[in-house]
C-alpha positions as CSV (number, residue, x, y, z in Angstrom):
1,X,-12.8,24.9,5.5
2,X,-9.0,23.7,4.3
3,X,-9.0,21.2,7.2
4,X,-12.5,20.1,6.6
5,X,-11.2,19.2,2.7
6,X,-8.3,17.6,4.2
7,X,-9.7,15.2,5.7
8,X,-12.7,14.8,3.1
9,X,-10.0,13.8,1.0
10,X,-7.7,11.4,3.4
11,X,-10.9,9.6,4.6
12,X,-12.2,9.1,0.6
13,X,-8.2,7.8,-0.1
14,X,-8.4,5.2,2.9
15,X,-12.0,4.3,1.6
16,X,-10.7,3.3,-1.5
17,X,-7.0,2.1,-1.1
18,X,-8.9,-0.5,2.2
19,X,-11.4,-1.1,-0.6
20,X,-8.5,-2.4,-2.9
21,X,-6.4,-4.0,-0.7
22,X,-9.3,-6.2,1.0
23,X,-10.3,-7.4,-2.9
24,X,-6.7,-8.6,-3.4
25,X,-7.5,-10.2,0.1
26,X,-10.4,-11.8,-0.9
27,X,-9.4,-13.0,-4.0
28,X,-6.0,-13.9,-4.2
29,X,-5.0,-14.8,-1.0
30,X,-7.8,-16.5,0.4
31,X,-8.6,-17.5,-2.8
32,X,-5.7,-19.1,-3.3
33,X,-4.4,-20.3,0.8
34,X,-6.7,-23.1,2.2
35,X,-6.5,-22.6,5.8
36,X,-7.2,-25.3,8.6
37,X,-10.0,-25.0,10.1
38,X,-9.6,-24.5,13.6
39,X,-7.1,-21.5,12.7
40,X,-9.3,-19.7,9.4
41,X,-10.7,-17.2,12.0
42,X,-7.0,-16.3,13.3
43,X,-5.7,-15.8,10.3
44,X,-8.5,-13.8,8.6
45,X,-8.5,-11.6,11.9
46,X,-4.8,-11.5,11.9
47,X,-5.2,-10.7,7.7
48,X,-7.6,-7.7,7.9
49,X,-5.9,-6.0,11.0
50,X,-2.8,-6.1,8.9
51,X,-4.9,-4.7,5.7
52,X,-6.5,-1.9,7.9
53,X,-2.8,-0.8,8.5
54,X,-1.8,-1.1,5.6
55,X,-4.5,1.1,4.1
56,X,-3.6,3.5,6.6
57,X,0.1,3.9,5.6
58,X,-0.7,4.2,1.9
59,X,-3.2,6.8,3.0
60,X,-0.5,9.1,4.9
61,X,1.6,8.5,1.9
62,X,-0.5,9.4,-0.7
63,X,-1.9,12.1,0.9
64,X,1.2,13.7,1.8
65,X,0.7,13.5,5.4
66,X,2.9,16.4,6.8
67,X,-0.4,19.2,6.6
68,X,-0.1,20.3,3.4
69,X,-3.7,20.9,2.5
């Protein structure tokens, strides 16, 4: 049951620290970087695999990621 919780919680942290960190995305960097054309798809692609790490090294941070439940 502890590890079940454990990763309840790390999986409801990543939800919402990828949640935050794609709405920065969205809005200030996109928002703000025009991007040729031919090279909008690389760069968004390039953007949100970076993001998904990202989220995933807050996550392990956050959550203390040595076991500890």
């Amino acid at each position: 049951m502890k590890k079940l919780k454990k990763w309840v919680i790390n999986i409801l942290v990543f939800y919402a620290v990828i949640q935050l960190l794609f709405l920065f995305l969205r809005h200030v960097v996109f928002g703000l970087i025009d991007v040729p054309e031919p090279y909008e798809l690389i760069v968004q692609l390039a953007a949100s695999g970076i993001t998904v790490l990202l989220a995933l090294l807050i996550t392990v941070y956050l959550t203390n990621g040595n076991g500890d439940a």
